[in-house]
Residue frames relative to the residue before (quaternion, step in Angstrom):
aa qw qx qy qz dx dy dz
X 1.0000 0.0000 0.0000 0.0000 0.00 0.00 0.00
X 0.5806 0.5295 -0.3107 0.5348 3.65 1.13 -0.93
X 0.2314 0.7031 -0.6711 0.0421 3.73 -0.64 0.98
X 0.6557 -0.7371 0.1634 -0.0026 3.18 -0.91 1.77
X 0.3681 0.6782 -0.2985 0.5616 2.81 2.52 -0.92
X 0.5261 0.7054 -0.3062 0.3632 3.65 0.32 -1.44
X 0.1274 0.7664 -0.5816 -0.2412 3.45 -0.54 0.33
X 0.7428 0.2142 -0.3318 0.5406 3.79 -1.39 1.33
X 0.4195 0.6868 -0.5605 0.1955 3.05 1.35 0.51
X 0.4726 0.5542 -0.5313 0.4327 4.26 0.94 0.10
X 0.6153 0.4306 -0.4006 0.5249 3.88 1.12 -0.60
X 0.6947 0.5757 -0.3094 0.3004 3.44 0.00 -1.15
X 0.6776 0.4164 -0.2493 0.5525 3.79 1.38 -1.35
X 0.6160 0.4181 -0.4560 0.4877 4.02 0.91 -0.09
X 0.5598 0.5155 -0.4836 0.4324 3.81 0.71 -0.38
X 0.7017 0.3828 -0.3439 0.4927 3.59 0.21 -1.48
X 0.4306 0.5948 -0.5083 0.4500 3.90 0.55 -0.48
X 0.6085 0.7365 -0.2108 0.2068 3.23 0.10 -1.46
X 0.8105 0.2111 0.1012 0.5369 2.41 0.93 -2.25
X 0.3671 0.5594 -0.4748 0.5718 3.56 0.95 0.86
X 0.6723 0.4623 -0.3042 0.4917 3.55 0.64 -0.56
X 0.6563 0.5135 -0.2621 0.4866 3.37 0.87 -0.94
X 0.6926 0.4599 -0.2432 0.4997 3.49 1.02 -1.40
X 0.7344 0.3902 -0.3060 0.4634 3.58 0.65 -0.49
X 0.5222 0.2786 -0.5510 0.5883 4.02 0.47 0.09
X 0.9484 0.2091 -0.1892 0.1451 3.45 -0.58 -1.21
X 0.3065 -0.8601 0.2750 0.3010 3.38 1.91 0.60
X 0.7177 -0.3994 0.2834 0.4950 3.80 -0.91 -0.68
X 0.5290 0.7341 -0.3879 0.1758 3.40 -1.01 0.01
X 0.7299 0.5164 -0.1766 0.4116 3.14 1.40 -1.54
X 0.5054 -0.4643 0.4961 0.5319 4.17 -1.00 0.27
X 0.7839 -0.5079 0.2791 0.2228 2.90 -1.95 0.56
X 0.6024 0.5458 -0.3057 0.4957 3.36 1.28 -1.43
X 0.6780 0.4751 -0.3658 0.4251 4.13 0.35 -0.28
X 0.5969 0.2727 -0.4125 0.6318 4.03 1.36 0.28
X 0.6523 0.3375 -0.5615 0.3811 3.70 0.44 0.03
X 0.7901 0.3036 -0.4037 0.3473 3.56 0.11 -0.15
X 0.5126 0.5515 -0.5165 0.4078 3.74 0.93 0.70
X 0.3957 0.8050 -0.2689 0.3507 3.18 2.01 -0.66
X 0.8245 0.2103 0.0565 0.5223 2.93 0.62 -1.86
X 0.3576 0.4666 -0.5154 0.6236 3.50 1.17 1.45
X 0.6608 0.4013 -0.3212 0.5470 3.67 0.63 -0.81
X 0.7606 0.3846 -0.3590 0.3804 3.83 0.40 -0.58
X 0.6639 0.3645 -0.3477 0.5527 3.19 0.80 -0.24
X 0.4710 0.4887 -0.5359 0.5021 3.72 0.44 0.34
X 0.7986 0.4408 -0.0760 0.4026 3.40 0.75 -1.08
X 0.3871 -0.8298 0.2154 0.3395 3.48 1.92 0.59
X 0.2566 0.8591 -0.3917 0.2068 3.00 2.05 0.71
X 0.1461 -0.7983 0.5204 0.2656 4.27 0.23 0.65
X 0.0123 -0.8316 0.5140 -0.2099 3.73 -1.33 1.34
X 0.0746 -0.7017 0.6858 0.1781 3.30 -1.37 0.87
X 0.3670 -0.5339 0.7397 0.1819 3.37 -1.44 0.89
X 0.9741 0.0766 -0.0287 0.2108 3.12 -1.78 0.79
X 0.2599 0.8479 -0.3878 0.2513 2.56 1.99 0.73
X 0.3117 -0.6290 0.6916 0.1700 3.42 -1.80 1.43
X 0.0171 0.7300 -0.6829 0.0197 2.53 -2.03 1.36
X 0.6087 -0.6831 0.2817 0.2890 3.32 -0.89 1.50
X 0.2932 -0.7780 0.5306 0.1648 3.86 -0.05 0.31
X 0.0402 0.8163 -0.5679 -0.0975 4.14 -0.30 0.67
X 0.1330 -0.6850 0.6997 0.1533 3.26 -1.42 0.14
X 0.7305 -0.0360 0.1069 0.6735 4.19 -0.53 0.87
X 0.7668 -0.4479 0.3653 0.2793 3.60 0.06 0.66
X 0.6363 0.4735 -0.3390 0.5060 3.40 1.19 0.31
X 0.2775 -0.6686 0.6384 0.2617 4.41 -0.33 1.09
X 0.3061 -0.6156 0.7232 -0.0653 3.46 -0.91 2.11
X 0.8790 -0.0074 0.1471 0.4534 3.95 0.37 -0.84
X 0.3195 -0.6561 0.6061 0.3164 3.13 -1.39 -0.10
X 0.1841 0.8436 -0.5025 -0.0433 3.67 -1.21 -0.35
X 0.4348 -0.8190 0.3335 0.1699 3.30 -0.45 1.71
X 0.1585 -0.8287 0.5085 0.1718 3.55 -0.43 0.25
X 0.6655 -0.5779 0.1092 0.4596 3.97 -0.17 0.96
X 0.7228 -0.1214 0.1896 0.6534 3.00 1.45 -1.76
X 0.3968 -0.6143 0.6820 0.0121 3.27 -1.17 1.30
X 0.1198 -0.7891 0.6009 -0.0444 3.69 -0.04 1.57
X 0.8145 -0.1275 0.0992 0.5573 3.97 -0.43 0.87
X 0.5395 -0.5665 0.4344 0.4465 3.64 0.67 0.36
X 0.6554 0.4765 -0.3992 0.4290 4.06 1.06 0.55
X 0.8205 0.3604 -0.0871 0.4351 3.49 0.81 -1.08
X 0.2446 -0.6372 0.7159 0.1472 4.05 -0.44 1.17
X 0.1707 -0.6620 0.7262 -0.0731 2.64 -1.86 1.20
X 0.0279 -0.8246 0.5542 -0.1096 4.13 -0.31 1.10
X 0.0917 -0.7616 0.6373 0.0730 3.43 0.24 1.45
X 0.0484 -0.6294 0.7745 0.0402 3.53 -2.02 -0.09
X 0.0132 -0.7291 0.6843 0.0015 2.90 -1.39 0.61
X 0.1758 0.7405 -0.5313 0.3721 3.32 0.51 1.45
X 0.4859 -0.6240 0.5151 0.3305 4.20 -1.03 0.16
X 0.7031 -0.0789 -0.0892 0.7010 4.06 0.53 -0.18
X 0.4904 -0.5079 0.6249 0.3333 3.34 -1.69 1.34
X 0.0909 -0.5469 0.7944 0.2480 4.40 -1.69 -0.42
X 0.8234 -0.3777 0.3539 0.2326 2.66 -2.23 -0.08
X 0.5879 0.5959 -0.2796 0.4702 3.22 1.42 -0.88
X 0.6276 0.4840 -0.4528 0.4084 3.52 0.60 -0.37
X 0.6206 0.5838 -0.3236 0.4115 3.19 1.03 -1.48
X 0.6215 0.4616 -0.3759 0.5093 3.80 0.65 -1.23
X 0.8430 0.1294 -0.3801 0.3579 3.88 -0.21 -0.79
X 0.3752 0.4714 -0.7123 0.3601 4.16 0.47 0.82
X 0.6940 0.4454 -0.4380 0.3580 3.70 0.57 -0.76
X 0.5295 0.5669 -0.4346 0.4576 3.43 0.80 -0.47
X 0.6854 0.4026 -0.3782 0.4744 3.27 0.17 -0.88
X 0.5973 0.5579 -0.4615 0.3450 3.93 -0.17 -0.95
X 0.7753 0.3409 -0.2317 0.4784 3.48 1.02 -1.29
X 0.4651 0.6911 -0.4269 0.3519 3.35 0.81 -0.16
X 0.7475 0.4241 -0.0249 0.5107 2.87 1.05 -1.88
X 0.3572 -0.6138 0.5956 0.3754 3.77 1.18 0.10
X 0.4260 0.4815 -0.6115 0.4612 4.53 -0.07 0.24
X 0.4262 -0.6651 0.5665 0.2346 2.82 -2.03 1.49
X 0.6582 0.4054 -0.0794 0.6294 3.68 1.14 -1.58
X 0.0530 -0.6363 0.7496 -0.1744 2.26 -2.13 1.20
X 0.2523 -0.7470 0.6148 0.0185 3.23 -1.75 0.72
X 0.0488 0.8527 -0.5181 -0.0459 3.65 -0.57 0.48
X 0.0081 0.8642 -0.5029 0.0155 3.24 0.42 1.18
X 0.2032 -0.6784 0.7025 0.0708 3.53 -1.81 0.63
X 0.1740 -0.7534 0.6314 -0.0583 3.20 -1.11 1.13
X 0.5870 0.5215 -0.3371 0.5195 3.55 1.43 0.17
X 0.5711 0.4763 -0.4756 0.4698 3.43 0.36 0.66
X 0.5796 -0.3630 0.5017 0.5296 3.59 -1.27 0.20
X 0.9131 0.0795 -0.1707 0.3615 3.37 -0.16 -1.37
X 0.5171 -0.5974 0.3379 0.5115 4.07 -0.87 0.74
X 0.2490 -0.6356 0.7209 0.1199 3.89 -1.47 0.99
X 0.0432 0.6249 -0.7662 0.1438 3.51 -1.05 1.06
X 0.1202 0.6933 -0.7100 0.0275 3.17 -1.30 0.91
X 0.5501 -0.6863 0.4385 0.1847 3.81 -1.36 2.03
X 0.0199 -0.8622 0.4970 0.0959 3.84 0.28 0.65
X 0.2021 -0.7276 0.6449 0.1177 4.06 -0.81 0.83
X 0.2404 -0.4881 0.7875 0.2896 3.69 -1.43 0.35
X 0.5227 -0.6178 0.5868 0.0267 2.84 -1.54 1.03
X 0.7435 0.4672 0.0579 0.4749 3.29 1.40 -1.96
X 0.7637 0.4858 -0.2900 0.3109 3.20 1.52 -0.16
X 0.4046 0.4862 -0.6528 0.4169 3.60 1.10 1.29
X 0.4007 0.6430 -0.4726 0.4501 4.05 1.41 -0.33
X 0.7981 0.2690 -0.2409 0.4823 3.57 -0.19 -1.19
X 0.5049 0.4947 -0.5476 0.4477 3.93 0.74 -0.15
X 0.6837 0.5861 -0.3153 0.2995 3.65 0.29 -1.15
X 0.5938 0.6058 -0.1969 0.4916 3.16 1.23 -1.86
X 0.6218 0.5414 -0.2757 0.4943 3.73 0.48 -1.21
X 0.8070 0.2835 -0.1902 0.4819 4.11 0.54 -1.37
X 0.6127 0.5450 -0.3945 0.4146 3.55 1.11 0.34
């Protein structure tokens, strides 16, 4: 599962771990908030460091328009976007990417726990050596 190209992919394959554990005691069915907090029993069993419900400031031109929490903040490197929904769409996928850039974060996770089987898709910001640059200039 660990493929090396990947960056955080040794973080990324203990998260989705994680959630296989979670998805397999407590299977599909339940609202969302009841896999994030079995989550973050499993991650911290797993010496995994985390913020739940973590606020992040949201800019537009350099001005914070908003805030917006993202599920889990994995070592301060890796978004985490739970659902609990029966088929992930595109929209979801478009606003985890939104978020990454929002949040300046290269990696990302978007995980579904509403299907029979768990849906995890590995999400990259594209934009986020751009906004690194922008920031050192």
């Amino acid at each position: 599962m660990i493929k090396e190209q990947y960056k955080y992919s040794e973080l990324t394959s203990k998260i989705i771990g994680c959630t296989m554990t979670v998805h397999k005691a407590l299977g599909n069915g339940f609202q969302e908030v009841i896999y994030q907090r079995a989550l973050a029993i499993e991650f911290t069993d797993n010496g995994i460091t985390f913020s739940r419900e973590h606020e992040m400031p949201i800019y537009y031109k350099q001005q914070q328009i908003g805030t917006r929490r993202v599920d889990f903040l994995v070592e301060d490197v890796v978004s985490v976007e739970l659902k609990a929904i029966t088929k992930l769409e595109e929209v979801h996928l478009a606003q985890a990417i939104n978020y990454l850039e929002a949040y300046d974060l290269e990696i990302g996770l978007l995980i579904n726990f509403g299907s029979k089987s768990l849906e995890f898709k590995r999400l990259i910001n594209s934009k986020f050596n751009q906004s690194a640059q922008k920031k050192n200039q």
